[in-house]
C-alpha positions in Angstrom: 24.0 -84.5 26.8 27.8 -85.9 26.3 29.1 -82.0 26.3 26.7 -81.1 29.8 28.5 -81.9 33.1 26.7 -80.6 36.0 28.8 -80.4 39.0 27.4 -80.1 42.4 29.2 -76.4 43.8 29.9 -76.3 47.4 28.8 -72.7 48.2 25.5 -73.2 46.2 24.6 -76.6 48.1 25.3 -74.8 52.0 23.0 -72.6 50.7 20.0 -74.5 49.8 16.6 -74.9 50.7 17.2 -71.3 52.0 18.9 -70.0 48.8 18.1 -71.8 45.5 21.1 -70.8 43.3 23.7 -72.0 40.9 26.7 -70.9 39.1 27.0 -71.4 35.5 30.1 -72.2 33.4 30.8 -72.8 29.7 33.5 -73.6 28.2 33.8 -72.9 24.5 35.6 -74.7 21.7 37.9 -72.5 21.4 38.8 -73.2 25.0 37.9 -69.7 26.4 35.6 -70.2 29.9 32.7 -68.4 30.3 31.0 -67.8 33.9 27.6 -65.8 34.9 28.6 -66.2 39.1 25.9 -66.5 41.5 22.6 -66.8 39.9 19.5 -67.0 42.1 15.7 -68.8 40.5 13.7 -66.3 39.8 11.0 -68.2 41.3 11.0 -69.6 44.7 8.3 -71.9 46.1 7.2 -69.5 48.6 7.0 -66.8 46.6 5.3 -68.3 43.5 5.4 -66.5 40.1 1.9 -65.2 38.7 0.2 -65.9 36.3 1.0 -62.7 34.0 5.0 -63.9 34.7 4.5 -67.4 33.7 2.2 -66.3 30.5 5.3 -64.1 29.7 8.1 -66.9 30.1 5.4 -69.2 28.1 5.2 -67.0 25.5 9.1 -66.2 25.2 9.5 -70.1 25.2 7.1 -70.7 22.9 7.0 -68.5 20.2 9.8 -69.3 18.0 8.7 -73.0 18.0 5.2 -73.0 17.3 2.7 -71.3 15.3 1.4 -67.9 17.0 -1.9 -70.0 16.5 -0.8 -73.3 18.3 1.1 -71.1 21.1 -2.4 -69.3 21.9 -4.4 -73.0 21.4 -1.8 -74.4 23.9 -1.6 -71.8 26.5 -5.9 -71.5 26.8 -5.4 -75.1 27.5 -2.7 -75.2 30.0 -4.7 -72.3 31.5 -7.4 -75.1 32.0 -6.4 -77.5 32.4 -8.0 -78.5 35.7 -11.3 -78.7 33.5 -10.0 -80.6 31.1 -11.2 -84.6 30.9 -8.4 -86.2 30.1 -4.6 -85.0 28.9 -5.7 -86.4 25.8 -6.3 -82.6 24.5 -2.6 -81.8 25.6 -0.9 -84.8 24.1 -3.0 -84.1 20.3 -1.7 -80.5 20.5 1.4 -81.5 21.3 1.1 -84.2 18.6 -1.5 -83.9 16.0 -1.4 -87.6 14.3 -2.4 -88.3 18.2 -5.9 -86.7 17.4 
């Protein structure tokens, strides 16, 4: 968190709530600055992503740090999660010496 500065950009904030966008810089160690301009969410609150795009972006973000096993146990729960009791069953997934 010490090497993250986020810096509010004056074009991006005139912008918002119509636009949600940001600009991204990094700055290497070598001292060399890179910069991806204008980037726009991908998402926006009227326009809602479905549920095949946030299945993908789950399983993109998920994957390499879970089992394939946990990943699927974990996403049929998300899925329904409005059944569910409690978040107990989330919180033992997440942490099995929970359960």
């Amino acid at each position: 968190a010490d090497r993250i500065e986020l810096i509010e950009d004056a074009e991006c904030e005139a912008r918002f709530p119509a636009d949600r966008i940001a600009k991204v810089s990094i700055e290497t160690k070598d001292g060399r600055v890179l910069q991806a301009g204008i980037t726009n969410a991908p998402w926006q609150p009227e326009a809602p992503p479905s549920d095949e795009e946030l299945i993908e972006k789950y399983n993109l973000l998920a994957n390499d740090k879970v089992s394939a096993e946990q990943a699927d146990e974990m996403r049929g729960v998300c899925l329904g999660m409005s059944q569910l009791p409690s978040a107990k069953v989330i919180l033992e997934l997440l942490n099995p010496r929970l359960a």
